[in-house]
C-alpha positions in Angstrom: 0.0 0.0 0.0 1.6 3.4 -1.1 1.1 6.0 1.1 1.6 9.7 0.0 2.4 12.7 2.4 0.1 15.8 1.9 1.2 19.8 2.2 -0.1 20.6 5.9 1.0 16.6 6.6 -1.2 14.5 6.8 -0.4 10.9 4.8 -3.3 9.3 2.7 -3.3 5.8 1.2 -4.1 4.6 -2.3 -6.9 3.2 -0.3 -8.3 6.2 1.1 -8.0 7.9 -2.2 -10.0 5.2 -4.1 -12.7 5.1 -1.2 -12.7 9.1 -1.6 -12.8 8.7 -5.3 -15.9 6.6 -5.8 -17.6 9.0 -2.9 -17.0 12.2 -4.8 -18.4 10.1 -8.3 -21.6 8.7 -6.8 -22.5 12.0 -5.4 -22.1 11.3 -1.9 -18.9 12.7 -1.1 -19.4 15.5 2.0 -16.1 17.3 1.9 -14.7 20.7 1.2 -12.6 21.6 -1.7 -10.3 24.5 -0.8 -7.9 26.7 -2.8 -9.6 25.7 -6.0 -7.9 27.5 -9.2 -9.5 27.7 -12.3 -7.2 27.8 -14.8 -3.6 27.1 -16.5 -1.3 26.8 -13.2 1.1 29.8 -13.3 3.7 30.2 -14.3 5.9 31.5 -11.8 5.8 32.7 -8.1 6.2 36.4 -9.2 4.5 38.7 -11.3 4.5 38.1 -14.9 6.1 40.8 -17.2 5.1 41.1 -21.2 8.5 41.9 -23.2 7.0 42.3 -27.0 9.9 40.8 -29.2 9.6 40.7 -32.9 11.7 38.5 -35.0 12.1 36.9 -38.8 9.5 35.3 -39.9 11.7 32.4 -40.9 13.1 32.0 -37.4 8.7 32.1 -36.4 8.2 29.2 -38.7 11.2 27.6 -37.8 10.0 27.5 -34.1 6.6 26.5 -34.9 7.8 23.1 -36.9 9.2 22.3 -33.5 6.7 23.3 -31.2 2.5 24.0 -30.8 3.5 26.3 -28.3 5.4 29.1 -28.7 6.1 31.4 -26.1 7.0 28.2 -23.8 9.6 27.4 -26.6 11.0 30.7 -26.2 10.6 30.9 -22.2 12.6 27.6 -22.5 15.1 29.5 -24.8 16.0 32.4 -22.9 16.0 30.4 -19.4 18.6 28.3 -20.8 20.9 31.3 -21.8 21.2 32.4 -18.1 
């Protein structure tokens, strides 16, 4: 049995998360969800900053043959440089 250790702690089984599981799907689950975010998690623990940066459009389709997403390609990029 696997146990897993929570944020404030407290350790829950694979058991307890099955039983907890079926309880929230059949409707009778009676707990609390807390510090629900809607949403694409951030993306960092600061504030984001917007730095418009134009460049070829070669080097544009160049990224997008290897990626879907572009500005994490780039975020990649630049974190890697420093």
């Amino acid at each position: 049995m696997t146990e897993y250790r929570l944020a404030n702690g407290d350790v829950v089984t694979d058991e307890e998360l099955e039983r907890e599981t079926r309880s929230f799907e059949d409707g009778s689950w009676e707990g609390r969800l807390e510090n629900v975010r809607v949403g694409r998690p951030p993306l960092a623990d600061e504030p984001l900053v917007t730095v418009p940066v134009k460049f070829p459009a070669s080097m544009v389709a160049a990224i997008d043959r290897k990626t879907t997403n572009r500005s994490d390609y780039i975020r990649k990029a630049v974190a890697a440089t420093l």
